[in-house]
N, C-alpha and C positions, 0 to 999 in steps of 0.2 A: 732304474728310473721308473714312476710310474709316470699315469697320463697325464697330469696335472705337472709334474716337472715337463716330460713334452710340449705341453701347452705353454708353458710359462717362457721356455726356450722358442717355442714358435713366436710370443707376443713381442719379445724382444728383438728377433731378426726383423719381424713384420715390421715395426716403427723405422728398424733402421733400414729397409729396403724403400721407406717413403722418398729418403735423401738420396740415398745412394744404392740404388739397385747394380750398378757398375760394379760397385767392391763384390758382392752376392756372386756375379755372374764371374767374374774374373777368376772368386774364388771355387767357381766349381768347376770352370774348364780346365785351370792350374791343376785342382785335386783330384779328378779324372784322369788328365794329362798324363800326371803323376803316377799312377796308378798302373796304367795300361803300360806306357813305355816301356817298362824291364822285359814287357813278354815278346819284345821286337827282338831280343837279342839271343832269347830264350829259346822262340821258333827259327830263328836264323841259323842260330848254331844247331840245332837238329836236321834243319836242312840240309846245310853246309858239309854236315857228317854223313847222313846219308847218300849224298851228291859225292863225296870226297870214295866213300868203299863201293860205287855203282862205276868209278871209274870216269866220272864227268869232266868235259875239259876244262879248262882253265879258264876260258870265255865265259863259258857257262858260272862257273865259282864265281868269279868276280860281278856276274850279272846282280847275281843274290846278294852280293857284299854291299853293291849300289845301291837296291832296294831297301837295304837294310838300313843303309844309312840314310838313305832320302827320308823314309819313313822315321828317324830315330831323329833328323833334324825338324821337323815338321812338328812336331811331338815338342822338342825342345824350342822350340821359337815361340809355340803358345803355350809353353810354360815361363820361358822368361818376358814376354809381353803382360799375362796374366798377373805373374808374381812380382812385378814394379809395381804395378796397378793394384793389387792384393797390399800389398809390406807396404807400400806409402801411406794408405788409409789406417793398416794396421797400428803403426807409430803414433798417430794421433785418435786412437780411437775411443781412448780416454775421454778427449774431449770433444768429439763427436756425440759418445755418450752421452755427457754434460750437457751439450745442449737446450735438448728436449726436456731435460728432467730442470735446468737454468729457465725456459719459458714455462713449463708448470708451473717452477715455485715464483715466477712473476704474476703468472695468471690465476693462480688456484685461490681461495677464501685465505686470507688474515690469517684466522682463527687457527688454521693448519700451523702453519709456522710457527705458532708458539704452541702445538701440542707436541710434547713429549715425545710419544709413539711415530708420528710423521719424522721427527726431527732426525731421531735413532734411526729409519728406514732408510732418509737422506745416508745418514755419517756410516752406517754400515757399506753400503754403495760407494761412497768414497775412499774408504777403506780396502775394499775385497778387490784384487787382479788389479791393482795401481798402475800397472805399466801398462795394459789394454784395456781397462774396464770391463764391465761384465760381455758387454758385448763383442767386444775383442776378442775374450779369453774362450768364449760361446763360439765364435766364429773359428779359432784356430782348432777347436778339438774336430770341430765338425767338417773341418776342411783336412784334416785325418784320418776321420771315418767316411768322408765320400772315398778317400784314396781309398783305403782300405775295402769297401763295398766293391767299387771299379775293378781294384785287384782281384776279390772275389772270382765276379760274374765273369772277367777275360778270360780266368784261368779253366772255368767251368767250360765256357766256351771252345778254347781248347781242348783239353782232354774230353770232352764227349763224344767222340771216334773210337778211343779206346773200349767204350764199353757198351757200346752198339755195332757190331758187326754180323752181315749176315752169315758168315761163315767160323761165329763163333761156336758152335758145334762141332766144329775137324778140331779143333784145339783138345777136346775131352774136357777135364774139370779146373781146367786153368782159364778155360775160356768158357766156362758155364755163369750163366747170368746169375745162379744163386751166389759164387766166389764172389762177383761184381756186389750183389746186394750186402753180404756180410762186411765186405772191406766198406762199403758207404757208411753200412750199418758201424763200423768203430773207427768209422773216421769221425763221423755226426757225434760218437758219443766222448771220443778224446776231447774235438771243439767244442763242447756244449758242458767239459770237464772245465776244460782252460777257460773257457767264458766263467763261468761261476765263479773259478777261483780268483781272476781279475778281480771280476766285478766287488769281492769281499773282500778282499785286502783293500782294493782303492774306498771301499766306502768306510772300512775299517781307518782307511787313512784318513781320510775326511773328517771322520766325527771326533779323531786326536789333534787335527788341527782345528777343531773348532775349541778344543781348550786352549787355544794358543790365542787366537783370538784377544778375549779382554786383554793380555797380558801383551798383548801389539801395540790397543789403546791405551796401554798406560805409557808403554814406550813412547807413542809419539808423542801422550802428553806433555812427557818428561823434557822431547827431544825441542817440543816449539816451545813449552815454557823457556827456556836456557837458550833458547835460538831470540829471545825478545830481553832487551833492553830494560823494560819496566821493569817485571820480576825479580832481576838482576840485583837491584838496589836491596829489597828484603832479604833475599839471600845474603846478601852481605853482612848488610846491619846486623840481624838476625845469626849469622854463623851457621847456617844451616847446607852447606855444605857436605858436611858427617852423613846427614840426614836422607841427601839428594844421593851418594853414593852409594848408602846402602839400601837404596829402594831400589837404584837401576841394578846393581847385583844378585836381587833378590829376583826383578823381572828378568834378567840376564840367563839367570839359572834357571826360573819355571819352563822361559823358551825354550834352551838347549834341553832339557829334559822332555819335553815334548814331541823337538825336534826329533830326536835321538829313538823315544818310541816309534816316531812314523817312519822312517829312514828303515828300522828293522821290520814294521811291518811289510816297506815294499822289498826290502831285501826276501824276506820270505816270498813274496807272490812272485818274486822272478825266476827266485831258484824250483820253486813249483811250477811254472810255467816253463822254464826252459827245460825241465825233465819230462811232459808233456809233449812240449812241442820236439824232442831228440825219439820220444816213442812214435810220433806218426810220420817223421821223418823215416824209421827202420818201417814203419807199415807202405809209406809210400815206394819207398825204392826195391822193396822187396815184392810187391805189387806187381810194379813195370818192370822188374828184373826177370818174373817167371815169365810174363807176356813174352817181353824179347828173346828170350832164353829159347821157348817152343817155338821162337819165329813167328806169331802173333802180331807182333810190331818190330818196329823197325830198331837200330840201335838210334839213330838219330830219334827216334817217336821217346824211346824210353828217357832218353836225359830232354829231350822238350816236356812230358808228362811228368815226368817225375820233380821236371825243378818245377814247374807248373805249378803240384800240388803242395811241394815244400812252401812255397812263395803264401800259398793260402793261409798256410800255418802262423806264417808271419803276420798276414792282416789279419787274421783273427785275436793275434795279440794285442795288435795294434789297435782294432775298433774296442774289445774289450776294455783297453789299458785307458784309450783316452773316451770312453763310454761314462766309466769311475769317473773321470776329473768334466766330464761333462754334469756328473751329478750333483756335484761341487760347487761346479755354475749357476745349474737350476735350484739350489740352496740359498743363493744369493740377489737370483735373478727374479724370488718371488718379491723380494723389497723393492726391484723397481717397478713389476707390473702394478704389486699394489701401489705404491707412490702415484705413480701415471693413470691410475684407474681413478682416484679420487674422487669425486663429483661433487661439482659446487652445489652447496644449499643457499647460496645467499641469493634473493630475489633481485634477477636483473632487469631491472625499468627503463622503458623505449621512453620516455615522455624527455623531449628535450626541454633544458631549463633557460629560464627566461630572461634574455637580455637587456639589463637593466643598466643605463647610463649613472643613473645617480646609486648605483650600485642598495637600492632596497631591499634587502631581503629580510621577512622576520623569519624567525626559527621558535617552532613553540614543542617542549617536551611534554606531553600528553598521556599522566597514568604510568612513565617510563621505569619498567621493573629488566633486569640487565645477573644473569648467572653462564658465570665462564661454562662452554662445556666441559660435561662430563662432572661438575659441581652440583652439589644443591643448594649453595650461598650465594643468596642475592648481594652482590656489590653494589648494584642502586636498584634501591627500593620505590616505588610510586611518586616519582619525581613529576614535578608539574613546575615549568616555569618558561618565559619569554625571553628575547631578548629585546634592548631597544639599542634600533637602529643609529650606529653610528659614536654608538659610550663605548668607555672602555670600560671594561669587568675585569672584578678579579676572584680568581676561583681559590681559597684558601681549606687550609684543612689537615690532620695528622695523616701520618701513615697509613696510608691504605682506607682510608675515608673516601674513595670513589671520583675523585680529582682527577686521575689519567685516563681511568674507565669512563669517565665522563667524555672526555676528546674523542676515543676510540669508537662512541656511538656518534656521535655527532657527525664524523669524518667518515662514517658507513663502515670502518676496518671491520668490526660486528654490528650485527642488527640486534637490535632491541629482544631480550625474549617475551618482553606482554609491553602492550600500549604500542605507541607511537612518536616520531618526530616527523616533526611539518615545516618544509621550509615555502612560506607564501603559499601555506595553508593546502599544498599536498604530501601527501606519505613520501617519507623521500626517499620510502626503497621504488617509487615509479617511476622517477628521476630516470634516463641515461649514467650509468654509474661515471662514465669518464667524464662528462659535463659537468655531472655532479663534485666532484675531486677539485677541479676545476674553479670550485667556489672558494678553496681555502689556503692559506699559505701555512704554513706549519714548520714552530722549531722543539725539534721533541726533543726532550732532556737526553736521550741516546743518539743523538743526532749521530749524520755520517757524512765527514769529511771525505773525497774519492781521493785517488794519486793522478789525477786530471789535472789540466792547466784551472787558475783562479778562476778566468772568464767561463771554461764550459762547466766549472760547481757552480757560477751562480745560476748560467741560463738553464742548464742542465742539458744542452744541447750541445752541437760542434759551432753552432750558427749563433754568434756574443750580438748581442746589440752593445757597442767597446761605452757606448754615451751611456746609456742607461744602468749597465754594471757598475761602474766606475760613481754614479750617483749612487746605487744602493751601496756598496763598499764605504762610499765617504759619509750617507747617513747612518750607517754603522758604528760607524768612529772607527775607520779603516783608511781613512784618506791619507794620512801622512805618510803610515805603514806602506801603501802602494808605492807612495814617492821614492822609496829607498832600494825597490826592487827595477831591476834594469831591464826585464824581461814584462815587467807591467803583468798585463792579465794574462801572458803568455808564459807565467810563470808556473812550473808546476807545484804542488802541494806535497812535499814529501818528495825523496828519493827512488819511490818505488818504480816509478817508471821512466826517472829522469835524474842522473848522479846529479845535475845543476837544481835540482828541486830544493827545497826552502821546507826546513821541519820548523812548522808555524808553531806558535804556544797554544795549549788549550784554549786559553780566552781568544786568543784570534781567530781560532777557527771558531770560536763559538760564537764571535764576531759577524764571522764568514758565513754562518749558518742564518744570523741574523739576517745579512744584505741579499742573502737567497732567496729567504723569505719575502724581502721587500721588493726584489727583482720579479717576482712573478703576479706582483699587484693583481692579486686576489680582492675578492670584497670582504674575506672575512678573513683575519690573521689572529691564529693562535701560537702563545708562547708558551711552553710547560718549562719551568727554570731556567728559562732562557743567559739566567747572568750568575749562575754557580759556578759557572771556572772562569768568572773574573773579580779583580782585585778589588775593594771599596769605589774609589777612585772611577774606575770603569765603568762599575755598576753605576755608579752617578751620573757620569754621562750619557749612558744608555738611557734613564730614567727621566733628564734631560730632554734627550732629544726623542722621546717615545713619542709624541704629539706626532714631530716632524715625520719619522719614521714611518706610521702607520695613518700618517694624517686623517681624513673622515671616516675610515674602514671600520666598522665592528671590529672590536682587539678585545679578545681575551686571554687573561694574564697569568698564569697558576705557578705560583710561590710557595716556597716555604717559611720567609723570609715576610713578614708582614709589613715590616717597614718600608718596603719597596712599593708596598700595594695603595701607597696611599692618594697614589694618582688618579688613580682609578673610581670615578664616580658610583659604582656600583660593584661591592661586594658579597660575594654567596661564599656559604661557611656551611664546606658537608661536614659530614659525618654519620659514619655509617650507610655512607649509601644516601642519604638526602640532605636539601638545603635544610639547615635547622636557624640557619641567619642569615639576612639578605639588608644592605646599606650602604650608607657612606660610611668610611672610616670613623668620623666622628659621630653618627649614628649609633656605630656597633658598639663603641669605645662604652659609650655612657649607657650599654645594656647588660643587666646580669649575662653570662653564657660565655659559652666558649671563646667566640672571637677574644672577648674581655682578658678572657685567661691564658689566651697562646698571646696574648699584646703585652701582656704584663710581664708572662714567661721571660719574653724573650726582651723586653725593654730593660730589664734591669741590667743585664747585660750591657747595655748601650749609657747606663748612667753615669 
C-alpha cells in the first residue's frame, strides 16, 4: 500500500466516525482484547510450570489458576460487549455506507448524475464488498491488523527479559548479546520475507480479481434483467432464450477461470508462508531451548517465550494476509473519496424570492447559449425570449432540438454557459436555490412513481392534506379510479413495500404524476409529454380539463404530438437549439417553416 491508499482508507473511517465513533471504538478495544488474551494463558502456564518443579503448594497453584482466569474473563467480557457492538453495525454497514454517499447524490449539482464517469464511481461502490461495503470491509481487515500489532507489541513485551540480563556473561556465547543480535537479526529477516511474500500474492490476487470484475457486471445484469417482468415478454416473443444461456455460460466460465487462478495464486503464498513461518518456529524454540538448557531461563520462561514468539509468527501473517486485502479496499475506496469530494460549481444565491399573491412572475432568457459538459455543442444557441404571465405555451420541436435542455435551465438543474435568465428581472442563479425550485411544478417525461402510499407521492411528504390530494387526483382524471380502491390514499403504489399495493397502469401513474404536479400549486407548471402513456381518449380529457387543472398558472406544454398543442395560445418551434417560430397554432399553420411541416407530417396521419 502506498500513502494515498492510506489516505484514502483514512478519508473513509474519518466520515464514518462522524456517525458512529462507537463502532471505531468498540472495534479497537475488541481487536486489542483479541489480541493480548492468548498471552494470559501463555504466561500462566510458564508459571504454573515453574511453580509445579520449585515444588509450590497447592494454594499457591490454584492462586495463579484464579488470576489467570479472572484476568482471561475480564478480557473476554470486553470482547463480547465490544463485538455485539462491533458485528450489529457491521451487518448493516452496507447501508450505513449509503447513506452519506444517498445525501451527496441528493445534494451534489444535476449535472454529476448524468456524467458518466460519477455514475461508474456510484455503480462500482455498489458493486465491491456487497455484504459490508467499502467501509465494512476497510474496518474488518483493520480490526485484524490492530489484533495482530497488539499480538506483536505483548509478546515483545514479554520476552524482553530474555535478552537483557545482567548476568548474561556467566552464560559464555549462548548468553552473548551478539547470539541475541544475530537471532533478531533472522528473525526481522524470515518476517520481512513472509511480509513481502504476502503482500505479492494478495496483490497478485487482487489485480486477477479485478478481471473478474466486468464479468460480475454482466452477471448481475443478466440476473436483474430475468428477475423483471418487462424484459420477460421480448424474451419470449423474441425466442431468445438460446441467446440468454449461452451468454450466462460464457460469463459462468470467464468467472470460474478467474476464480480458479486466484484460489492458486493464494494457494501458493500459504504453502510459502507456512514453510516460513515452521523455519522460525525451529529458530525460536531452539533459541529458548539453549537458554534453558544452560539454565539461563527457566523451563516454564522457555515454553512462555518460545510460544510468545511463535504467536508473533502468526500475526505477522495475519497483518500481512489482511494488509493485501486492505489494498483491495483502498482500490475501491478511492471511488468513494472521489465521489464525496465533489464540489459544486453551481452558484448558490441567498436572495429570497418574492412573495407574490397573484403569483407574477416574468421569466426572460437573455443571449442564452447552454453546452452539456465536457461537450463543445451548443444545445441552445442565443436564445432570447419572455414569457407572458399566465398563457399557456407550447414548446414543440424534433429530436434533440433543445425542448428538454430548455426545462433543465429554466429549473436551474444546469446553469446557462454564456448569457442569462431572469426571473422579475434578477439572475436567478442569486435566487436562494430551494425558494427558487419552489417556483415550479414539473412532469418530466421520466417521471417517478415511488412504492409510497398515493397520498405521500402526491404531497411528497408523510403529512397528506387528504382534501386537497383527492382534488388534484380528480382534476387529473383520477377521481373515479380513487373510488374503487378501499385503501383510498392510503393505498400503496406497487407491491414493493406493500403485498396489498395496487400495480397502476402507465397512464395512471402518468396520471398521478399529473395530480402531483397540481398538488404542489406552484406558479409555474411544466409538462414535458405529459400524456404519452395515455390512450386518445385520456389524452382528451386531460386536454380538456388542462384550463381547470393548471388554471391562471404560467403552463408550459412540450409535445411531440402537435395536435395536442393547439390549446395553447402561444407556441415556440426550436430547432437546433433556438426559437426559429413563435404563434398561435393558426398563426404558424399559415407560415412557410417547420411548424408547417411537422403539422402536415403528422396530420395526414389523422385524415
Amino acid at each position: 500500500m502506498n500513502k494515498q491508499d492510506f489516505k484514502n482508507i483514512w478519508l473513509i473511517l474519518r466520515n464514518l466516525a462522524m456517525n458512529y465513533k462507537k463502532v471505531l471504538v468498540s472495534m479497537f478495544l475488541m481487536s486489542v482484547s483479541i489480541g493480548v488474551r492468548p498471552y494470559v494463558a501463555v504466561v500462566l502456564t510458564g508459571i504454573l510450570i515453574d511453580a509445579v518443579y520449585e515444588g509450590a503448594s497447592f494454594e499457591i497453584l490454584l492462586r495463579y489458576a484464579l488470576y489467570g482466569v479472572g484476568i482471561t474473563s475480564v478480557f473476554m467480557l470486553i470482547e463480547t460487549v465490544t463485538e455485539k457492538i462491533f458485528n450489529q453495525h457491521l451487518e448493516y454497514m452496507f447501508e450505513i455506507q449509503n447513506r452519506p454517499l444517498n445525501e451527496k447524490s441528493m445534494e451534489m449539482d444535476y449535472e454529476y448524475l448524468e456524467d458518466a464517469k460519477v455514475h461508474d464511481s456510484r455503480q462500482r461502490l455498489n458493486s465491491a464488498y456487497t455484504r459490508f461495503g467499502i467501509q465494512g470491509s476497510a474496518l474488518s481487515h483493520i480490526s485484524k491488523i490492530t489484533t495482530s500489532i497488539s499480538s506483536c507489541v505483548t509478546a515483545l513485551i514479554i520476552v524482553i527479559p530474555m535478552f537483557f540480563r545482567k548476568d548474561a556473561a556467566d552464560y559464555g556465547w549462548i548468553g552473548s548479546p551478539v547470539l541475541s543480535i544475530v537471532f533478531f537479526a533472522l528473525m526481522g529477516f524470515f518476517v520481512w520475507v513472509n511480509y513481502k511474500v504476502l503482500v505479492y500474492y494478495n496483490t497478485k490476487s487482487n489485480e486477477i480479481r479485478k478481471e473478474q470484475a466486468p464479468w460480475e457486471n454482466r452477471k448481475k445484469f443478466y440476473m436483474d434483467l430475468l428477475a423483471s417482468a418487462e424484459p420477460q415478454k421480448d424474451l419470449r416473443i423474441y425466442g431468445q432464450k438460446a441467446l440468454f444461456q449461452k451468454q450466462a455460460e460464457k460469463i459462468v466460465s470467464k468467472e470460474k477461470a478467474v476464480g480458479r487462478r486466484s484460489a492458486f495464486c493464494m494457494m501458493k503464498s500459504g504453502l510459502v508462508s507456512q514453510a516460513i513461518v515452521a523455519i522460525l518456529g525451529l529458530l525460536v524454540y531452539g533459541f529458548a531451548g539453549l537458554r534453558g538448557y544452560v539454565g539461563m531461563i527457566t523451563i516454564g520462561n522457555v515454553v512462555t517465550y518460545a510460544s510468545s514468539i511463535s504467536k508473533v509468527s502468526d500475526s505477522i501473517y495475519m497483518f500481512a494476509h489482511r494488509l493485501g486485502w486492505l489494498k483491495g479496499v483502498a482500490n475501491y475506496a478511492v471511488h468513494y473519496v472521489d465521489f464525496m469530494a465533489l464540489q459544486q460549481r453551481k452558484h448558490e444565491g441567498t436572495i429570497p424570492m418574492e412573495k407574490r399573491r397573484d403569483n407574477k412572475f416574468t421569466v426572460e432568457f437573455e443571449n442564452v447559449s447552454f453546452q452539456y459538459p465536457g461537450s463543445n455543442t451548443y444545445v441552445i444557441k442565443d436564445l432570447n425570449l419572455s414569457f407572458v404571465i399566465g398563457e399557456k405555451m407550447a414548446i414543440v420541436g424534433k429530436n434533440g432540438s433543445g425542448k428538454t435542455t430548455f426545462i433543465k435551465l429554466l429549473c436551474r438543474l444546469y446553469d446557462v454557459t454564456e448569457g442569462c435568465i431572469k426571473v422579475n428581472g434578477i439572475d436567478i442563479r442569486k435566487y436562494d436555490y430551494k425558494e427558487y425550485c419552489d417556483l415550479f411544478a414539473v412532469v418530466f417525461q421520466d417521471f417517478c412513481m415511488f412504492d409510497f402510499p398515493v397520498g405521500e407521492n402526491m404531497a411528497c411528504s408523510t403529512q397528506v392534506d387528504e382534501a386537497k390530494a383527492m382534488d388534484a387526483l380528480e382534476r387529473a382524471g383520477l377521481g373515479d379510479r380513487m373510488k374503487t380502491l378501499p385503501e383510498g390514499l392510503q393505498t400503496y403504489v406497487g407491491k414493493g413495500f406493500d403485498e396489498n399495493g395496487v400495480n397502476f397502469s402507465g397512464g395512471e401513474k402518468q396520471k398521478m404524476a399529473i395530480a402531483r404536479a397540481i398538488y404542489k400549486d406552484a406558479p409555474f407548471v411544466i409538462m414535458d409529454e405529459p400524456t404519452a402513456a395515455l390512450d386518445p381518449e385520456a389524452e382528451c380529457e386531460v386536454f380538456a380539463g388542462f384550463d381547470k387543472m393548471v388554471g391562471k398558472k404560467t403552463a408550459i406544454y412540450i409535445s411531440h404530438r402537435l395536435a395536442s398543442c393547439r390549446f395553447c395560445e402561444d407556441i415556440l418551434v426550436f430547432d437546433k437549439g433556438q426559437v426559429v417560430q413563435r404563434g398561435s397554432h393558426e398563426k404558424l399553420e399559415q407560415e412557410e417553416g417547420l411548424y408547417r411541416e411537422l403539422w402536415n407530417a403528422q396530420a395526414q396521419y389523422y385524415a
